[in-house]
MARMARMI-974476 format. One record per residue (C-alpha): residue in one letter; x, z, y. Coordinates in Angstrom, 1 decimal, decimal comma. Example, Ala and Ser with C-alpha at 12.3 -4.5 7.8 and 13.67 -1.06 7.14 Angstrom:
2
PT  type       x       z       y
PT     A    12,3     7,8    -4,5
PT     S    13,7     7,1    -1,1
//
This chain:
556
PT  type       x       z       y
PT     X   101,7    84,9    93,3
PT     X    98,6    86,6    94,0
PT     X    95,3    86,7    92,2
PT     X    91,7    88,4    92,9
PT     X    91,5    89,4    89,0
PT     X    94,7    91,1    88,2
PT     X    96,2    88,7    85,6
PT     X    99,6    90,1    84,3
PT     X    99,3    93,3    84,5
PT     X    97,1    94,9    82,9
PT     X    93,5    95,1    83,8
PT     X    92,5    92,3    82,8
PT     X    92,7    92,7    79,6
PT     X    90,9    96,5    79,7
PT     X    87,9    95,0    81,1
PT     X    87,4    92,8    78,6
PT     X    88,7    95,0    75,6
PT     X    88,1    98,9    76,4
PT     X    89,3    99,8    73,2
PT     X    92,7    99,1    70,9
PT     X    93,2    95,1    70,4
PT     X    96,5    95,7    67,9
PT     X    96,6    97,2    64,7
PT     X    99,8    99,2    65,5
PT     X    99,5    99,5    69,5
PT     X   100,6   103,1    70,4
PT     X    99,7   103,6    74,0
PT     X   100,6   107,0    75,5
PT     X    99,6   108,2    78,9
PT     X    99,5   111,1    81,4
PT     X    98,1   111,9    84,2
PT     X    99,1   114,7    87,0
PT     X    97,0   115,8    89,7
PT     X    98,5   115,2    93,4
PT     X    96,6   117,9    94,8
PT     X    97,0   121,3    97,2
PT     X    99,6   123,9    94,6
PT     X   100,2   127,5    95,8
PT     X   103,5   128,1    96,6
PT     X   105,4   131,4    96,6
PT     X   104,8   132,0   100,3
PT     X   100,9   132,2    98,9
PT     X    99,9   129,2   101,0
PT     X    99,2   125,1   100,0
PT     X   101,1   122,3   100,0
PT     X   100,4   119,2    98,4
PT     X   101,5   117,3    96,2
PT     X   102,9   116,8    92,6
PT     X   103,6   120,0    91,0
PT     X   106,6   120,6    89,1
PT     X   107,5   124,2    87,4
PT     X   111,2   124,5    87,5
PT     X   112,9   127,4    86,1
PT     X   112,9   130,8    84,2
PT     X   111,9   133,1    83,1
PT     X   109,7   132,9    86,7
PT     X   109,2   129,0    86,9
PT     X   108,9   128,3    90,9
PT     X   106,3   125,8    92,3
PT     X   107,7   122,7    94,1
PT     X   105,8   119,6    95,4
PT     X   106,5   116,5    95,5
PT     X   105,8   113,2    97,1
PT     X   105,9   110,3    94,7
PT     X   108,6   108,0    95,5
PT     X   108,8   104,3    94,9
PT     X   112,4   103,7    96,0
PT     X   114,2   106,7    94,5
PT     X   115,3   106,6    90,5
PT     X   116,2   110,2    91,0
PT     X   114,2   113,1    92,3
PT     X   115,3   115,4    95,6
PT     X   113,9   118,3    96,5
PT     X   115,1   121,0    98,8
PT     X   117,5   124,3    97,8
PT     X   116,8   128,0    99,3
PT     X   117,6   127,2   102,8
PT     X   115,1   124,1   103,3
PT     X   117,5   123,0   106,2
PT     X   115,1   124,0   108,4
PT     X   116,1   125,1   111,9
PT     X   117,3   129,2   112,0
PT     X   113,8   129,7   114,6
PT     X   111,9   128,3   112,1
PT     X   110,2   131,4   109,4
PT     X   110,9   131,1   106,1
PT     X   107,1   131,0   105,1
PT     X   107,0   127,7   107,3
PT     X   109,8   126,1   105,9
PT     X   108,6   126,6   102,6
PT     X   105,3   125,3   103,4
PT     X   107,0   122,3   105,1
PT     X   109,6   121,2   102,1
PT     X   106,3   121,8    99,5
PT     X   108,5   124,7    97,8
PT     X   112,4   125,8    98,0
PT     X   114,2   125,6    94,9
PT     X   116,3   128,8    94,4
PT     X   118,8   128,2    91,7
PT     X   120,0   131,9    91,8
PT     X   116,4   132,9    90,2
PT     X   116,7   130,8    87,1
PT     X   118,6   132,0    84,4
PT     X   118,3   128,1    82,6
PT     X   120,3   126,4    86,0
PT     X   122,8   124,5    85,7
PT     X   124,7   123,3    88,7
PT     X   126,4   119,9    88,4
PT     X   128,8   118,0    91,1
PT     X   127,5   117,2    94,3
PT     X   127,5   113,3    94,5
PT     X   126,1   110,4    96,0
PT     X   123,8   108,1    93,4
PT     X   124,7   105,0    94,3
PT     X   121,3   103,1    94,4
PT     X   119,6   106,0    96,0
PT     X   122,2   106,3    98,7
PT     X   121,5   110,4    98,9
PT     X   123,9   112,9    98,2
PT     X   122,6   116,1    96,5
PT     X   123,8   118,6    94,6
PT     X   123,0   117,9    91,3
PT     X   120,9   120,5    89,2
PT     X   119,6   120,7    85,7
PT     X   116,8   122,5    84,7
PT     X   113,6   123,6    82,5
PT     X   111,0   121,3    84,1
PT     X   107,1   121,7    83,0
PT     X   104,3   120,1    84,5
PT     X   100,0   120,6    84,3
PT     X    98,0   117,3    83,8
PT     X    95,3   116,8    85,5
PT     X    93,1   118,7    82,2
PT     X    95,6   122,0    83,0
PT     X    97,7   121,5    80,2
PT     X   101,0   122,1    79,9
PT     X   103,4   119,4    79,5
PT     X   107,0   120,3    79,0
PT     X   110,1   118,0    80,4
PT     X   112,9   119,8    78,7
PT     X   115,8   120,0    80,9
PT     X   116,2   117,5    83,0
PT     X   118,5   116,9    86,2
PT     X   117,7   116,6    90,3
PT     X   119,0   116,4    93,5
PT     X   118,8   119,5    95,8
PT     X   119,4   117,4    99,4
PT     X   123,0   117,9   101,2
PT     X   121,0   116,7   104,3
PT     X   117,5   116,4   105,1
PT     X   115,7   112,9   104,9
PT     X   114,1   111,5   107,7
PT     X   111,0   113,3   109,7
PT     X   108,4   110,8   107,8
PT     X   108,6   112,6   104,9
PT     X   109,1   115,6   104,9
PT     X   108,4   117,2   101,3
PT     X   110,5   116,7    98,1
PT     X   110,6   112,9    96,3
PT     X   110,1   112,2    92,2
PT     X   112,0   109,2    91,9
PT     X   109,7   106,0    90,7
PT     X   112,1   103,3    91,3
PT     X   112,8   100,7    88,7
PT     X   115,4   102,8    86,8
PT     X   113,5   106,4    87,1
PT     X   115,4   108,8    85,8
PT     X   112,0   110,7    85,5
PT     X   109,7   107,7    84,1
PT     X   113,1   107,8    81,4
PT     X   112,5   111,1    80,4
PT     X   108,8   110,6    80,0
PT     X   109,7   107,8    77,4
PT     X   112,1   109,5    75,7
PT     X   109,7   112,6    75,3
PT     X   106,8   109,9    73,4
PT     X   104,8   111,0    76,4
PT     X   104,2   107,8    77,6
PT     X   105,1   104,3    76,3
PT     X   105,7   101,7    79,0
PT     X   107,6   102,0    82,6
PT     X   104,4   102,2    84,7
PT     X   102,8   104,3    87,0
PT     X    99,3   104,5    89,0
PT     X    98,7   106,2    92,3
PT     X    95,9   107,8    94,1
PT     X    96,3   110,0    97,3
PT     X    92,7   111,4    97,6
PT     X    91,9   113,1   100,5
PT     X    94,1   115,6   101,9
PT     X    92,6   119,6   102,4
PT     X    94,7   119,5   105,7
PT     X    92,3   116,7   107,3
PT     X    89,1   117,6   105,7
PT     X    86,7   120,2   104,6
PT     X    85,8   118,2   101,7
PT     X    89,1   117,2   100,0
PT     X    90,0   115,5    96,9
PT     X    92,7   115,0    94,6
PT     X    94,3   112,4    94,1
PT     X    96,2   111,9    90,7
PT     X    99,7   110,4    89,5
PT     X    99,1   108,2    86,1
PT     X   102,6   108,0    84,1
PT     X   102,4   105,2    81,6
PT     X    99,0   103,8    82,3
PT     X    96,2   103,6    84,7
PT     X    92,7   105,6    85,5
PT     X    89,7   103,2    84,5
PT     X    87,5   105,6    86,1
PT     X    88,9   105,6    89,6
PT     X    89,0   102,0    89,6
PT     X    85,6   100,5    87,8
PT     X    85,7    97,2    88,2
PT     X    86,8    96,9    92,0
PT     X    88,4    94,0    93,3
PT     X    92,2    94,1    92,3
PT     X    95,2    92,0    93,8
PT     X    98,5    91,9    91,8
PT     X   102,0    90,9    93,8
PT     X   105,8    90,2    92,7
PT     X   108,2    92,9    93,3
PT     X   110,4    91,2    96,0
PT     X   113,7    93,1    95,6
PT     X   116,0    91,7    98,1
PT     X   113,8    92,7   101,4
PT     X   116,2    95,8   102,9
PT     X   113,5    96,9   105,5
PT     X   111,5    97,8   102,1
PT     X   113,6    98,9    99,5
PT     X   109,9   100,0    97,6
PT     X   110,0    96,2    96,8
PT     X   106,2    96,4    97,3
PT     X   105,4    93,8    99,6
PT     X   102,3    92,4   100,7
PT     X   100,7    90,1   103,0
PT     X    98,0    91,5   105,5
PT     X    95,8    88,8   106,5
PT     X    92,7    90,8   108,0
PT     X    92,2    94,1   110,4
PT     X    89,5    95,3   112,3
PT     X    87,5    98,0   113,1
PT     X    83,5    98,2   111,8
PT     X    81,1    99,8   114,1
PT     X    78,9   102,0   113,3
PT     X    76,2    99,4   113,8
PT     X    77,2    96,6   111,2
PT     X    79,7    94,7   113,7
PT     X    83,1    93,7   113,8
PT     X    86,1    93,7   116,0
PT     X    89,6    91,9   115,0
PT     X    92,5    93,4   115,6
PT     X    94,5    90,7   114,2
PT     X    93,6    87,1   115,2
PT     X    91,3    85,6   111,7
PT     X    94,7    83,6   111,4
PT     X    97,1    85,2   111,9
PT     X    99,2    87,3   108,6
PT     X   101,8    90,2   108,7
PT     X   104,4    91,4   105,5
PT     X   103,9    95,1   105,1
PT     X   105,5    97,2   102,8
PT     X   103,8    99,6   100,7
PT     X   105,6   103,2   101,1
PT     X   103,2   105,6    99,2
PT     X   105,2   108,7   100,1
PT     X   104,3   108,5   104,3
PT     X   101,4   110,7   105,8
PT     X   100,0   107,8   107,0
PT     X    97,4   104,3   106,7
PT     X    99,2   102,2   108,6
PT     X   102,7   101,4   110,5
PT     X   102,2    98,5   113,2
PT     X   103,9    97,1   115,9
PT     X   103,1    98,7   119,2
PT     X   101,0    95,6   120,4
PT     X    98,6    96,3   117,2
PT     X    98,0    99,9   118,3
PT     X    97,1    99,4   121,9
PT     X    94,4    96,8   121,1
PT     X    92,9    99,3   118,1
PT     X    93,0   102,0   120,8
PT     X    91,4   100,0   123,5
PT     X    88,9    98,7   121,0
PT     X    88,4   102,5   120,0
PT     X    88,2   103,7   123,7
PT     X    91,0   106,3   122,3
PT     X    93,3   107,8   125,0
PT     X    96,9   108,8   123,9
PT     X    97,6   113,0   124,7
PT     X   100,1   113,0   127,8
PT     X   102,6   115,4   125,9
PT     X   104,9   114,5   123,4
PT     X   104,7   110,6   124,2
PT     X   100,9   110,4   122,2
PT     X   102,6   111,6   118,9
PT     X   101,5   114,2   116,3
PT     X   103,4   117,2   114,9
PT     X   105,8   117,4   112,1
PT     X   103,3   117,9   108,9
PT     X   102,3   114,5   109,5
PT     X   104,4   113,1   111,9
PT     X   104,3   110,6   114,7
PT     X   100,4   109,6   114,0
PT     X    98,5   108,7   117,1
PT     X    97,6   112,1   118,7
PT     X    94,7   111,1   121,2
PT     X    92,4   113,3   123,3
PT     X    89,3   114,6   121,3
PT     X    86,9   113,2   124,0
PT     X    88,3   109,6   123,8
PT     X    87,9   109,7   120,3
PT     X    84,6   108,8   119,6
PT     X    84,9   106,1   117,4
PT     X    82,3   106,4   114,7
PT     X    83,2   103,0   112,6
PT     X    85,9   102,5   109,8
PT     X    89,0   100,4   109,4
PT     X    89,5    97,7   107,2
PT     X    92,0    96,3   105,9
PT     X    92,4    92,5   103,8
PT     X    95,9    92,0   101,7
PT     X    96,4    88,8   100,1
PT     X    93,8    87,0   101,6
PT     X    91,9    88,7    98,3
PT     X    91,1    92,6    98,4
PT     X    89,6    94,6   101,5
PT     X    90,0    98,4   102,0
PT     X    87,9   100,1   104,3
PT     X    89,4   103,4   105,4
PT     X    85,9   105,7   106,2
PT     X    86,0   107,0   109,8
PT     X    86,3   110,8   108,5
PT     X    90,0   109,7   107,4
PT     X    90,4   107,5   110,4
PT     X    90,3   110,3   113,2
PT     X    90,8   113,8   112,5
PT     X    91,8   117,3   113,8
PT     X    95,7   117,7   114,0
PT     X    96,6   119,9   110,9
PT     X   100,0   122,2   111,3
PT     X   101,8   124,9   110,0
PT     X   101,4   128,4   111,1
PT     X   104,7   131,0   111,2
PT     X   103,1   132,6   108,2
PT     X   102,9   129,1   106,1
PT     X    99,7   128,5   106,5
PT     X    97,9   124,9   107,3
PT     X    96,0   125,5   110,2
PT     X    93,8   122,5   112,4
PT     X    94,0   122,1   116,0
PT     X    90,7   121,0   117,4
PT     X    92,1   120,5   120,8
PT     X    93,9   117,1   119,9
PT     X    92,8   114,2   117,1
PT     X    95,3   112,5   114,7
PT     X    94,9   108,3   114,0
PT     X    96,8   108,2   110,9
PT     X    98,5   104,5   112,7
PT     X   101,9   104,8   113,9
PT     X   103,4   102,5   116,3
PT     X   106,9   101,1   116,6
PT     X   108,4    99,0   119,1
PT     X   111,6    97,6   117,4
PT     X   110,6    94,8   115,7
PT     X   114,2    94,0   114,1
PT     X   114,6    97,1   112,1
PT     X   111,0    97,8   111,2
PT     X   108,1    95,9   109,3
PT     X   104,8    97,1   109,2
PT     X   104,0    99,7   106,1
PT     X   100,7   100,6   104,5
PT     X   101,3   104,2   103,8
PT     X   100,2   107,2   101,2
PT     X    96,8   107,7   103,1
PT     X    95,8   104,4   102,6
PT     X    95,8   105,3    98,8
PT     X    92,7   107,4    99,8
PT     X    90,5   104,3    99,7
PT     X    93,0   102,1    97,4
PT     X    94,8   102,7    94,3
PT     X    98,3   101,5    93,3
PT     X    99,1   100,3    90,0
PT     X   103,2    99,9    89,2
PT     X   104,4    98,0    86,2
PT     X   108,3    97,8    86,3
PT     X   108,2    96,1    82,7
PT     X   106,8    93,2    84,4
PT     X   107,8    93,5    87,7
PT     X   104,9    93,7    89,6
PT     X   102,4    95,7    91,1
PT     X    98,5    96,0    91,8
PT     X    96,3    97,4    94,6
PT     X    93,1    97,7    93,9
PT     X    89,7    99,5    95,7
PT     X    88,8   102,9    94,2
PT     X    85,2   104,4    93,1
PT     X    83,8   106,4    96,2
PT     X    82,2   108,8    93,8
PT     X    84,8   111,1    91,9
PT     X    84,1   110,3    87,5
PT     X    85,4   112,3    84,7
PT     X    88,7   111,0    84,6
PT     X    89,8   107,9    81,4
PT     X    93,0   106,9    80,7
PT     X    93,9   103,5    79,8
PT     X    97,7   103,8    78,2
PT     X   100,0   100,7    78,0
PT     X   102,0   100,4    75,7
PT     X   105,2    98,0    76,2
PT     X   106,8    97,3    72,7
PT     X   103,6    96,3    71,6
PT     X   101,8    94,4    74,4
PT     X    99,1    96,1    74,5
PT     X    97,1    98,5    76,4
PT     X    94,1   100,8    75,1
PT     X    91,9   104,3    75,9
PT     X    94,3   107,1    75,6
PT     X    93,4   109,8    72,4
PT     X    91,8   112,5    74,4
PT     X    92,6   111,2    77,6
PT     X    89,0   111,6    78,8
PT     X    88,6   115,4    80,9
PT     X    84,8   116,5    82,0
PT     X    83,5   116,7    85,2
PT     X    82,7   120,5    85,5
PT     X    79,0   120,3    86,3
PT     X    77,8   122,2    89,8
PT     X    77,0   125,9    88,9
PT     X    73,1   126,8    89,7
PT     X    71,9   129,9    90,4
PT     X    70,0   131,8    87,0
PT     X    66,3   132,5    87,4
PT     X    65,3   136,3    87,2
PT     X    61,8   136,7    85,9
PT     X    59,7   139,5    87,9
PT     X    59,7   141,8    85,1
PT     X    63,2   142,3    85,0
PT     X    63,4   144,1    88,6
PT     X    60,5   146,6    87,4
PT     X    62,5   149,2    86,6
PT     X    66,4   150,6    86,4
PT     X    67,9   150,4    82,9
PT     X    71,1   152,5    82,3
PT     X    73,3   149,4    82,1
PT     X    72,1   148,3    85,9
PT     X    72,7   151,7    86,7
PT     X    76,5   151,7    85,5
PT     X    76,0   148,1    86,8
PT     X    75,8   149,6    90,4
PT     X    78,0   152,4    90,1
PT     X    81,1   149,8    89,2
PT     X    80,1   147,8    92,5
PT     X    80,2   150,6    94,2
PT     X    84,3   151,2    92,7
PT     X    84,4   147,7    93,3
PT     X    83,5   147,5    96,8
PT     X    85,9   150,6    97,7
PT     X    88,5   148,5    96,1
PT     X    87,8   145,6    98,0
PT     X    88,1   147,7   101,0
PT     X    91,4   149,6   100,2
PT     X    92,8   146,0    99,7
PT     X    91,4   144,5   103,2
PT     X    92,9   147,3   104,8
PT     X    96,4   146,7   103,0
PT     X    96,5   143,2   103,5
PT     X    95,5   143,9   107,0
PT     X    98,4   146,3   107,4
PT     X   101,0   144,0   105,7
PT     X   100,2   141,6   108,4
PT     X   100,5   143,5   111,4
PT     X   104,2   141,5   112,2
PT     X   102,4   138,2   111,9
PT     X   100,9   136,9   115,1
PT     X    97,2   136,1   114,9
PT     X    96,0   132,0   114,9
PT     X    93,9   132,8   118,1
PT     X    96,8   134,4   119,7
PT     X    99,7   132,5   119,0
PT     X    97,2   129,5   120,0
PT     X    96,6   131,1   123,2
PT     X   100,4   131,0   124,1
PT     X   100,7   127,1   122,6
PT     X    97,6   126,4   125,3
PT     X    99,8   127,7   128,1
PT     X   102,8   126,0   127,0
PT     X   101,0   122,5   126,5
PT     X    99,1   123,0   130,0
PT     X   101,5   120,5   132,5
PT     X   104,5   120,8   130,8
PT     X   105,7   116,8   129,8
PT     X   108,4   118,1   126,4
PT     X   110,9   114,7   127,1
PT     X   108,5   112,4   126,6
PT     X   110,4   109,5   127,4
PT     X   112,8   110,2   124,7
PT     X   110,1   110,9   121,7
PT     X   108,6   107,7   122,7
PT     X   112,2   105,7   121,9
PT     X   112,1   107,4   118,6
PT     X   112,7   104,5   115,4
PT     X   111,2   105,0   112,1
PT     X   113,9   102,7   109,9
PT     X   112,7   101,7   106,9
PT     X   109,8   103,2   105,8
PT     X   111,7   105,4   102,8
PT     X   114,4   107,7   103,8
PT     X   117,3   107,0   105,9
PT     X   120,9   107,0   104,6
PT     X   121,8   111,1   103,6
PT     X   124,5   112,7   106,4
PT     X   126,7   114,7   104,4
PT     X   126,5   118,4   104,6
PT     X   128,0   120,1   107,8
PT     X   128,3   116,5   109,5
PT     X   127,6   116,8   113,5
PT     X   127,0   113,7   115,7
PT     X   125,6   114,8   118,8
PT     X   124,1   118,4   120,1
PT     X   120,7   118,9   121,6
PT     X   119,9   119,9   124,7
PT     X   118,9   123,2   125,4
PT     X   115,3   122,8   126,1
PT     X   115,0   121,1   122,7
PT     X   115,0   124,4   120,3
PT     X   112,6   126,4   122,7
PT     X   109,9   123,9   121,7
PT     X   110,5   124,3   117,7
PT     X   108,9   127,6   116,6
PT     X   105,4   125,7   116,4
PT     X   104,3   122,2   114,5
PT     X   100,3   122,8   115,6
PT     X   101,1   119,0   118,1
PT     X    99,6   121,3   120,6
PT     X   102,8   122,7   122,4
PT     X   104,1   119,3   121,6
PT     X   107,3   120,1   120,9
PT     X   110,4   118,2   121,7
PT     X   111,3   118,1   117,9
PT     X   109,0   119,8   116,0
PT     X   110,7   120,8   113,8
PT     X   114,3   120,0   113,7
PT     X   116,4   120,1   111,0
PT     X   120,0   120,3   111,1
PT     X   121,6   117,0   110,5
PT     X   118,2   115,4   111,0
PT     X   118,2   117,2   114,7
PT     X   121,9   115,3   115,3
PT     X   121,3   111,9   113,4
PT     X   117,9   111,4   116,2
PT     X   120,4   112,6   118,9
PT     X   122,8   109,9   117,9
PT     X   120,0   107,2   117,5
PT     X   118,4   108,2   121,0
PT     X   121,8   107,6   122,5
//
């Protein structure tokens, strides 16, 4: 049953009653920013961070998963292809977990969780974690999967389990850190698509009021029993179109018609839609698929709509109705977008020579349902309550607000402000005012002031010069951009095939076991890999291991 004012979950309630309503309610919340985290290879990758380890603790991000009940991430190797640099790899997993440089690993038997259907080898650990007000938050020791086989090409990072029975949300409750099995979820807006990004934020136990405000809300049944979405997250969409810049509309769905979608927060994308869906948004957007790589992006976000830059002037937004009850408009700055990818030295790059559509299309119809995916959580925000078995989408404030947590607590049926859960909104720094009289005249302390620039600057040199030295091996973005240009100029990398490429499910596919081989590639395959930029188009870019075979087999 849906309804435009959430009933049963909880907000409601919060609207009404900001404050405690029960003498002994105990709500406890946190809240973790899903943001850009430095990695060892000094570059970004976003996500959730977790510090795993000692006495170094290493940086890994992670997608949040709403299938899993464990969390995967991805040992030393990354499986990533041997013509793919370390520095990449790293980048593209969101951090390799190196058990070898903990002392406080332990390694457990390497197993398939039944529910989960991956096999890993299982790893305990010291976990911490920073909330989104930088403080520390310690998870003790607690056990993950380091992934016998790689997932699917859809996501491509490390997963924190969310599912029902999450091992993680367990943990949390165990730890008084939070006090109900809930979770909230806001993507933001990704560094890798825009020069004015902003984080998103994981809420354990609660919900942010502030994101929210008091924005239309829509609150669904979990419907367990669907297999082509094992999030359980199912909605109905009963509206798209596209909104010129001018006011007007354009359907891409008939006003009656509806489509089930499954919400999958942990794919780089808005939208998953039948074929038929795509080509009337592209002809309604004038936007012309790129003739390489059968109109598909790179790896980082793979398989998005990769169109040519001057077909892509669309200046309206997307919206999008579930439930008959809640719209979401997705701005046109998140809509179309230079292709982001990964250079050899780690580093997310954009490629101005080709635009991503964060839509992607599928043509089997039997084995895929449409999915709303993590970037539409840049304009929505999804609210999880396994307690009660249901789930929220509502819009999200356009302007970013000092963050308040509203805590839920279970036990008590109740929900309330968390104790200190408020964090400040650091206000814009402005430049001091200098009266005239100070620049009359040299005191000794702007003398020494200018003799430690001077050091300063010397240093600053001496460290350009190292850096500059230390990177000699590592080809230049205009160069190595140069050679992609050449490569992408006339040169069709088996289109036909990437074009019968299937998505399954939306979450990841069934694990191969580790050192299982279905099919070989064919040679002109792994020449293509060394870049992810979507302007080379590679054949598979990248391919991993018994990802590469598993697509083989599927192709076939």
């Amino acid at each position: 049953m849906h309804s435009l004012f959430v009933s049963a979950l909880f907000f409601q309630t919060i609207f009404i009653f900001p404050t405690s309503y029960a003498a002994n309610c105990k709500p406890r919340a946190i809240s973790l920013p899903f943001k850009s985290n430095v990695l060892v290879n000094r570059a970004q990758a976003r996500g959730v961070s977790w510090q795993i380890g000692s006495p170094n603790a290493q940086t890994i991000a992670l997608f949040p998963s709403a299938s899993y009940n464990d969390t995967y991430l991805y040992g030393a190797t990354g499986l990533c292809a041997t013509n793919v640099t370390l520095e990449k790899c790293t980048t593209f997993r969101g951090g390799l977990f190196n058990g070898a440089q903990s002392e406080s690993d332990t390694v457990g038997a390497s197993i398939k969780h039944p529910y989960d259907d991956a096999t890993a080898s299982w790893t305990t650990d010291k976990v911490v974690l920073q909330d989104s007000a930088d403080k520390s938050i310690d998870l003790g020791s607690h056990e993950f999967g380091l992934r016998a086989g790689t997932s699917h090409e859809y996501v491509n990072k490390g997963e924190l389990g969310l599912g029902k029975n999450s091992t993680f949300l367990s943990a949390l409750s165990s730890g008084q850190k939070i006090a109900s099995s809930t979770y909230s979820f806001f993507w933001g807006t990704d560094a890798a698509i825009s020069d004015n990004p902003r984080n998103g934020s994981l809420t354990l136990g609660g919900y942010d009021q502030a994101l929210v405000g008091d924005a239309k809300n829509t609150t669904t049944k979990f419907t367990r029993n669907n297999w082509r979405c094992r999030e359980g997250m199912i909605v109905e969409l009963t509206g798209l179109a596209l909104q010129s810049e001018g006011g007007g509309t354009q359907n891409i769905m008939d006003e009656t018609e509806t489509m089930q979608a499954c919400v999958v927060p942990t794919l780089s994308s808005v939208l998953t839609l039948p074929t038929q869906y795509w080509n009337k948004t592209a002809d309604l957007m004038g936007a012309k698929l790129s003739p390489l790589n059968g109109g598909f992006s790179g790896a980082l976000f793979y398989h998005l709509a990769s169109v040519r830059p001057n077909t892509a002037t669309f200046n309206g937004n997307l919206s999008i109705t579930i439930n008959k009850a809640l719209t979401i408009t997705i701005p046109n700055k998140q809509l179309i977008f230079d292709e982001p990818y990964i250079a050899p030295n780690g580093l997310i790059m954009r490629n101005k020579d080709w635009k991503n559509i964060p839509i992607v299309r599928y043509t089997d119809l039997d084995q895929n349902m449409p999915r709303l995916g993590g970037m539409f959580l840049s304009s929505a925000y999804l609210m999880v309550n396994h307690d009660k078995d249901e789930f929220t989408i509502s819009g999200v404030q356009e302007t970013p607000a000092a963050q308040k947590l509203v805590g839920i607590d279970t036990t008590n049926s109740c929900i309330a402000n968390v104790e200190g859960g408020t964090t400040a909104v650091p206000e814009p720094s402005t430049p001091a005012s200098h009266s005239s009289s100070d620049s009359k005249a040299l005191s000794g302390g702007a003398i020494a002031g200018i003799v430690v620039g001077i050091l300063a600057l010397i240093a600053l040199i001496a460290g350009i010069a190292f850096l500059a030295w230390r990177r000699r091996k590592i080809p230049a973005n205009v160069q190595y951009k140069a050679e992609l240009a050449a490569s992408h100029d006339g040169v069709a990398l088996v289109e036909n095939d990437r074009a019968r490429v299937v998505e399954k499910y939306g979450y990841s596919v069934s694990e191969l076991y580790a050192g299982q081989r279905t099919g070989e590639l064919p040679g002109h395959a792994s020449e293509y890999v060394v870049e992810l930029d979507g302007r080379s188009k590679p054949a598979e870019a990248p391919v991993y291991g018994a990802e590469r075979d598993f697509l083989m087999t599927e192709r076939r």
